[in-house]
C-alpha positions in Angstrom: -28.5 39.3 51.4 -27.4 40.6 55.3 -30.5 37.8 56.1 -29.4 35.0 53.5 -25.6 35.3 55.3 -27.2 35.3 59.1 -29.3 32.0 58.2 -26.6 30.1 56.3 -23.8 31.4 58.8 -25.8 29.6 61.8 -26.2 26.6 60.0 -23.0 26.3 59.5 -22.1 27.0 63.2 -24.8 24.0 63.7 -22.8 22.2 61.3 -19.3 22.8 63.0 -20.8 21.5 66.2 -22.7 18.5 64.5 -19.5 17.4 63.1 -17.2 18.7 65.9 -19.2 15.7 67.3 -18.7 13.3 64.1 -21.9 13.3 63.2 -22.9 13.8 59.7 -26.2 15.5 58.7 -26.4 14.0 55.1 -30.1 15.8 54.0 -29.8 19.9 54.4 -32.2 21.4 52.5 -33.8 24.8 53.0 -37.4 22.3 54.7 -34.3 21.5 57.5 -33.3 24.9 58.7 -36.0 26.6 61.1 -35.9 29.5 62.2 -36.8 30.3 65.7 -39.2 33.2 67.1 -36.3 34.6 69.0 -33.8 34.5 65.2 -32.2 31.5 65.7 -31.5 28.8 63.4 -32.2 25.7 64.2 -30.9 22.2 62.1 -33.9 20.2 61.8 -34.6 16.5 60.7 -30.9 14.6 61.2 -33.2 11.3 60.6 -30.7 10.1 57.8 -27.5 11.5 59.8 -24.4 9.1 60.4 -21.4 8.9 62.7 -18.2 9.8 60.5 -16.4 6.6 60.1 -19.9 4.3 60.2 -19.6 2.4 57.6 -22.4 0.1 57.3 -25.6 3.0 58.0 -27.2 2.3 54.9 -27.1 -0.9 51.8 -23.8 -0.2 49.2 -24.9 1.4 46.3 -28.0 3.3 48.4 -28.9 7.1 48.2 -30.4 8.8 50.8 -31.4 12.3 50.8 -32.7 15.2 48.6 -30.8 14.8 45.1 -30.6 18.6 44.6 -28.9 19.2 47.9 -26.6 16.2 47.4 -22.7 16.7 47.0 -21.1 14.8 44.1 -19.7 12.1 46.2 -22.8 11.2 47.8 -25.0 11.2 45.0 -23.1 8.7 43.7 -22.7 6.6 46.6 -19.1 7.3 47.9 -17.8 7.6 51.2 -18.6 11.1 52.1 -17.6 13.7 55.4 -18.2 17.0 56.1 -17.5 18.5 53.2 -20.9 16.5 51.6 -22.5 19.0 54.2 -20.6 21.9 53.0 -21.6 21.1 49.5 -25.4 20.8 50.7 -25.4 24.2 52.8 -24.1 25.9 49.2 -26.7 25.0 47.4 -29.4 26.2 50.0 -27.1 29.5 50.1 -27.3 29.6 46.1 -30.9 29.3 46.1 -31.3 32.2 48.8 -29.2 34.5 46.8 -30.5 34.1 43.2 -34.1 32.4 44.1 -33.3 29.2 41.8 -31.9 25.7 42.3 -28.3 25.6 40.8 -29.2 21.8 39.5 -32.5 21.0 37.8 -33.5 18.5 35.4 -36.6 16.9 34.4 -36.3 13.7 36.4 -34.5 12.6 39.3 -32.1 11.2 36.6 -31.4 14.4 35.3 -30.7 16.3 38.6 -28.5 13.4 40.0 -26.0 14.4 36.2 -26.6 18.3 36.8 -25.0 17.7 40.1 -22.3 16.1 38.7 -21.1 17.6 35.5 -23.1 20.6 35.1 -21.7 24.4 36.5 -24.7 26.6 37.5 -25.7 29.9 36.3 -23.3 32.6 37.6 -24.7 33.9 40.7 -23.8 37.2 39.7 -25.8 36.7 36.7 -28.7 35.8 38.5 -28.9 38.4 40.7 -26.4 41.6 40.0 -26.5 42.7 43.5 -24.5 40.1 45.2 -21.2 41.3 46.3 -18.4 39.5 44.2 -17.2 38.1 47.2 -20.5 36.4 48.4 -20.2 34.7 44.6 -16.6 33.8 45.4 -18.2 31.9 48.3 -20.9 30.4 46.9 -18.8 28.6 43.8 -16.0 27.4 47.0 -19.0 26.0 48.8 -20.2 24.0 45.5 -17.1 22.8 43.8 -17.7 19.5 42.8 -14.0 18.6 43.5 -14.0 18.1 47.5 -10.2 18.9 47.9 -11.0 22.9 46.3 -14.5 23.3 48.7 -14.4 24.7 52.1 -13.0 21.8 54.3 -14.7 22.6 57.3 -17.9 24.1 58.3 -16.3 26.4 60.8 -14.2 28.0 57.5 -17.3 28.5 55.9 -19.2 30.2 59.0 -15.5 32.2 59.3 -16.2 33.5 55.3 -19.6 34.4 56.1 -19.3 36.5 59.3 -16.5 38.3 57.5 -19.1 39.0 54.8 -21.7 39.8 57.2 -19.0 42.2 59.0 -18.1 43.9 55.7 
């Protein structure tokens, strides 16, 4: 858990910065956090990224990225900011904590609808050890609803270093 909260409270520093800068990453997955020698995490692969307020990046209607990862909004082809991110960072940290993917399906098809309508397994279910308050985190950071999730990276590193702390 103390590891799971080091690696995702980086990234999200990585993310405050990225979009500090208005740059969004659009593709985190676990493939696109490395960690360093020296214990530092490092965002890889920002091939897909866009400026915040680009508008024309990609065709309408076009999807880019890993549909698992994806936020709501993106995955269906909405204007998106950093909460997308946010959203994308969760589901990495969900993964880390319980060692399954919140949204699954049989075909892309079916992982693109999980994302959208279905509610994961309780973390706490999943794995029993997780502080209530790491769960508490973990359903902010994937709320399908943008207005309820964390609206900046730098709240969500704030949440974890207090768990980290505690």
């Amino acid at each position: 858990i103390g590891d799971a909260l080091y690696v995702i409270a980086q990234a999200a520093e990585g993310l405050a910065k990225a979009h500090s800068l208005g740059i969004l990453h659009r593709d985190l997955k676990p493939a696109n956090l490395f960690l360093t020698e020296d214990g530092l995490v490092k965002l890889l692969d920002f091939g897909i990224a866009k400026l915040l307020g680009e508008t024309q990046v990609t065709q309408p209607g076009t999807l880019l990225g890993t549909l698992a990862y994806m936020s709501p909004e993106q995955s269906l082809g909405q204007a998106i900011d950093g909460r997308a991110d946010i959203f994308s960072l969760g589901v990495v940290l969900y993964e880390m904590a319980t060692g399954k993917q919140p949204f699954v399906g049989e075909s892309s098809a079916d992982v693109a609808v999980a994302v959208l309508k279905d509610q994961p397994p309780p973390v706490a279910e999943l794995n029993p050890a997780l502080p209530e308050r790491l769960a508490l985190v973990i359903g902010r950071a994937l709320e399908k609803d943008r207005g309820r999730r964390f609206q900046t990276a730098q709240e969500l590193h704030d949440e974890l270093a207090k768990l980290g702390a505690g």
